[in-house]
C-alpha positions as CSV (number, residue, x, y, z in Angstrom):
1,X,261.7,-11.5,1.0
2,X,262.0,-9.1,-1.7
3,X,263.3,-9.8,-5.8
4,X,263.2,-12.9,-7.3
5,X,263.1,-16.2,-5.5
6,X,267.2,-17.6,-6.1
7,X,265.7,-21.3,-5.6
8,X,263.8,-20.7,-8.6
9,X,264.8,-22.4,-12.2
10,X,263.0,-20.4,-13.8
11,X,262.4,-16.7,-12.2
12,X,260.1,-15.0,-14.8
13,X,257.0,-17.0,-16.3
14,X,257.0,-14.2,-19.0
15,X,260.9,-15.0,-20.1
16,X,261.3,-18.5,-20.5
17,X,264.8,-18.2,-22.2
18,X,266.0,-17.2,-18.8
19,X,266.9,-19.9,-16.0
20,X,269.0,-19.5,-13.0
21,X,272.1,-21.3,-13.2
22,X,272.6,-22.7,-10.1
23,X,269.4,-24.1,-10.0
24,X,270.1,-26.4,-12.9
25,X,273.8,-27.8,-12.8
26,X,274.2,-31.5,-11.5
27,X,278.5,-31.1,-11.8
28,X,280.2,-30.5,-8.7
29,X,283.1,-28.8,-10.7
30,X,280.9,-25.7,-11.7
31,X,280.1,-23.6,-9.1
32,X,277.5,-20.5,-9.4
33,X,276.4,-17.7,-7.6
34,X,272.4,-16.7,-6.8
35,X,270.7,-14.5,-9.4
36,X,273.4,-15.8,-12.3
37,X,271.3,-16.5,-15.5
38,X,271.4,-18.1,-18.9
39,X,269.7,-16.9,-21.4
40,X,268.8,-19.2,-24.5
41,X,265.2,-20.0,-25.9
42,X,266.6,-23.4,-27.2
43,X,266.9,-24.7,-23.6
44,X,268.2,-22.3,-21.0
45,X,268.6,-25.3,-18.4
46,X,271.4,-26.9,-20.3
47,X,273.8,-24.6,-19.9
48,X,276.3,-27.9,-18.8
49,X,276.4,-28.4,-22.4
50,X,278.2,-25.1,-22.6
51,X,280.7,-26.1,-20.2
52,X,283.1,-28.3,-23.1
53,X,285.7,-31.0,-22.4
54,X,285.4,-30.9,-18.4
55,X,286.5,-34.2,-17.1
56,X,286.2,-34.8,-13.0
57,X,289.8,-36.7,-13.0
58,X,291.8,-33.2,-14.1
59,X,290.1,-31.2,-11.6
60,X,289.7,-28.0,-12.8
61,X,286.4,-25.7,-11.8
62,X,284.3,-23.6,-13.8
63,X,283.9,-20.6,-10.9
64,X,281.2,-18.0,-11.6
65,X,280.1,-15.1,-9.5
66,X,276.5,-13.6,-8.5
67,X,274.1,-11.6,-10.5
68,X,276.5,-12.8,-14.0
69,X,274.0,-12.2,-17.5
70,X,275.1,-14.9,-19.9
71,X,274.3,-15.1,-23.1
72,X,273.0,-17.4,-25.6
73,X,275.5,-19.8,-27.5
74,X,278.8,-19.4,-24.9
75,X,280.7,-22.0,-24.3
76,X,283.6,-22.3,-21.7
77,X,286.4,-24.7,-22.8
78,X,287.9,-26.4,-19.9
79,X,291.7,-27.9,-19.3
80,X,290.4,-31.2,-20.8
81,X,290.6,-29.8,-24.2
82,X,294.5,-28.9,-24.1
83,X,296.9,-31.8,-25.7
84,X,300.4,-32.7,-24.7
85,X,302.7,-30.1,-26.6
86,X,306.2,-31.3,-25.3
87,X,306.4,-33.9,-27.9
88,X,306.7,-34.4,-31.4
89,X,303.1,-34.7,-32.0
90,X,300.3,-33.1,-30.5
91,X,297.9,-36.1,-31.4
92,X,296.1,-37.7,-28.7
93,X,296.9,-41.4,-29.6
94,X,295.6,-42.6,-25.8
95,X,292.0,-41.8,-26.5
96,X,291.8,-43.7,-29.5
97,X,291.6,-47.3,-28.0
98,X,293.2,-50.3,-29.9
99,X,296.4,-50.4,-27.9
100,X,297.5,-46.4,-28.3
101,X,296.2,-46.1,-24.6
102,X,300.1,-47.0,-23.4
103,X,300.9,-43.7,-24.4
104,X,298.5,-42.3,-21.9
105,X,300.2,-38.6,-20.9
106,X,300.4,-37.7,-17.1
107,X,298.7,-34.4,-15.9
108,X,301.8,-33.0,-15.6
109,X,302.5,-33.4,-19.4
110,X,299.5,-31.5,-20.3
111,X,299.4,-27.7,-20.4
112,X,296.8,-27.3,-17.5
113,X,295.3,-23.3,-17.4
114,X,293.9,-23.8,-13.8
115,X,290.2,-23.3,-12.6
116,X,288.2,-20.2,-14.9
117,X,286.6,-17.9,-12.8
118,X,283.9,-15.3,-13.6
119,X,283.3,-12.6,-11.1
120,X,279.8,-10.7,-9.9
121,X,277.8,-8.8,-12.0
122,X,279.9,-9.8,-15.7
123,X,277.7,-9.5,-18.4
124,X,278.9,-12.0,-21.6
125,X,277.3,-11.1,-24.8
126,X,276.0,-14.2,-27.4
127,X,278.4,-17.0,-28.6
128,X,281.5,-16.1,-26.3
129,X,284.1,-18.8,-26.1
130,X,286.1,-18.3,-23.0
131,X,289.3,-20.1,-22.9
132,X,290.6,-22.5,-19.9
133,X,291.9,-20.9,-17.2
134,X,290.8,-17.6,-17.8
135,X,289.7,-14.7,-14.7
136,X,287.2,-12.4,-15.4
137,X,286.8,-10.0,-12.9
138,X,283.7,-8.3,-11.4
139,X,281.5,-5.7,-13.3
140,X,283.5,-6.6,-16.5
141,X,281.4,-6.6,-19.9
142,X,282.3,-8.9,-22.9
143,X,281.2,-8.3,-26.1
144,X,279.4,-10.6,-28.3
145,X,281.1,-13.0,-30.7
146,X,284.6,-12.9,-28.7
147,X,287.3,-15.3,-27.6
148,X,288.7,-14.6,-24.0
149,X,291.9,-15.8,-24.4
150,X,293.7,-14.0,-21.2
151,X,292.1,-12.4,-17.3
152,X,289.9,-9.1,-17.9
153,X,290.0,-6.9,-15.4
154,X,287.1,-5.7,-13.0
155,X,285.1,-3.3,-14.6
156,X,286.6,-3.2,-18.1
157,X,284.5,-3.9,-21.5
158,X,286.9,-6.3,-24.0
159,X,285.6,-7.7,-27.1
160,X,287.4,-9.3,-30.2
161,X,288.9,-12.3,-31.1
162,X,291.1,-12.5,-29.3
163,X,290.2,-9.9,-27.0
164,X,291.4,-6.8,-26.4
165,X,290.5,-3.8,-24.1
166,X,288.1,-1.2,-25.4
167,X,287.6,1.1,-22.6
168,X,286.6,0.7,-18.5
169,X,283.4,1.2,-17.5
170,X,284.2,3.9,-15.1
171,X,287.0,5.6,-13.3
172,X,289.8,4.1,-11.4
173,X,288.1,5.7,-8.3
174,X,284.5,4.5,-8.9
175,X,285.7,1.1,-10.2
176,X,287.8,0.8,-6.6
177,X,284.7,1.9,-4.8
178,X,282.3,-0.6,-6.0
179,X,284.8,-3.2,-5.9
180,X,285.0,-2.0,-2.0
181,X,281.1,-2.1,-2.1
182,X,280.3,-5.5,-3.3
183,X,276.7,-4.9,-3.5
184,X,275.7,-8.1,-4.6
185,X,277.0,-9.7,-1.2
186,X,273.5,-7.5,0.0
187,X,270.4,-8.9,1.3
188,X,267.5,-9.2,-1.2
189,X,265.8,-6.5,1.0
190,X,269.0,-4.1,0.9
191,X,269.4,-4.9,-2.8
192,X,265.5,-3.6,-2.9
193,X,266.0,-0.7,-1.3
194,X,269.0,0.5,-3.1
195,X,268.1,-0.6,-6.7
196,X,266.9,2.6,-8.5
197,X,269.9,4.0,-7.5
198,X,272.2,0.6,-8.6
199,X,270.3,1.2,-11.5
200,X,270.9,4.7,-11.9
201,X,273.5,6.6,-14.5
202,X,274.4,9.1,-11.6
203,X,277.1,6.9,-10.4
204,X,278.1,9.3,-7.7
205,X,275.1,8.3,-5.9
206,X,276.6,5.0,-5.0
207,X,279.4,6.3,-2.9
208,X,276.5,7.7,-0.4
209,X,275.4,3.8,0.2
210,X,276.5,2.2,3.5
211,X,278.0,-1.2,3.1
């Protein structure tokens, strides 16, 4: 097989800040694709610890795509985070012990965002804090320092806190084409073959690629 092996913790002997994700998470609530890697020389294979106030019993999924390049010192905030907002306090008495557990909220009383998904081929710059329930779609970039506080669409660069668009990578046309594409659904060998031109800044080449 060509590239990388996927199975691999760490892919590159020379780089030991960067670890494949999937390779390292024990939750069954985050969910990552091949080739996805964290990058962090104080312990890439924690990257769980950047996953914040995830609790099994709420149910939400951290969702991220193939071929992502995360940064060091992100951290995803999860629904567990979010207090009740209904009522006259936003004070979480039930966590507290010594008898405030009767006040306990239901699910249902807590502002829940959903599952936050990450497409293919994002790139999020150093210390990003991406909000619960957020979609970031495929081939988007986020820049360093920046709270994702809403969905970025495919192919768009956003930085900011909070966020806000700067500019898309490419044109409506392109950005539909490799969308269509989905190169990294390729083989390892396909991915091979093709890579000086996925790695090209002639991105007309692309559109000569059979899928």
């Amino acid at each position: 097989m060509n590239g990388p092996d996927p199975d691999k913790r760490f892919p590159n002997g020379k780089v030991p800040s960067l670890c494949f994700i999937k390779n390292v998470i024990t939750r069954p609530n985050i969910i990552v694709g091949e080739y996805t890697y964290y990058d962090d020389d104080t312990g890439a294979e924690d990257f769980e610890k950047h996953v914040t106030h995830h609790y099994e019993f709420i149910g939400d999924k951290l969702i991220i795509g193939k071929f992502c390049a995360i940064g060091k010192g992100v951290e995803f905030i999860m629904n567990g985070a979010n207090h009740r907002m209904n009522s006259v306090t936003t004070y979480p008495f039930n966590i507290m012990g010594g008898g405030w557990e009767k006040c306990t909220p239901q699910l249902g009383d807590l502002p829940l965002k959903g599952d936050t998904m990450v497409g293919n081929d994002v790139w999020i710059g150093q210390n990003v804090t991406v909000l619960p329930g957020v979609h970031i779609g495929d081939g988007a970039i986020i820049g360093a320092n920046s709270v994702v506080s809403k969905d970025v669409a495919p192919y768009h660069i956003v930085g900011g806190n909070p966020i806000r668009v700067i500019r898309k990578r490419f044109d409506d046309d392109t950005i539909a084409c490799l969308l269509q594409l989905k190169w990294w659904d390729w083989s390892a060998d396909k991915i091979t073959e093709n890579l000086e031109i996925l790695c090209s800044g002639d991105i007309s080449k692309i559109r000569d690629i059979k899928r």
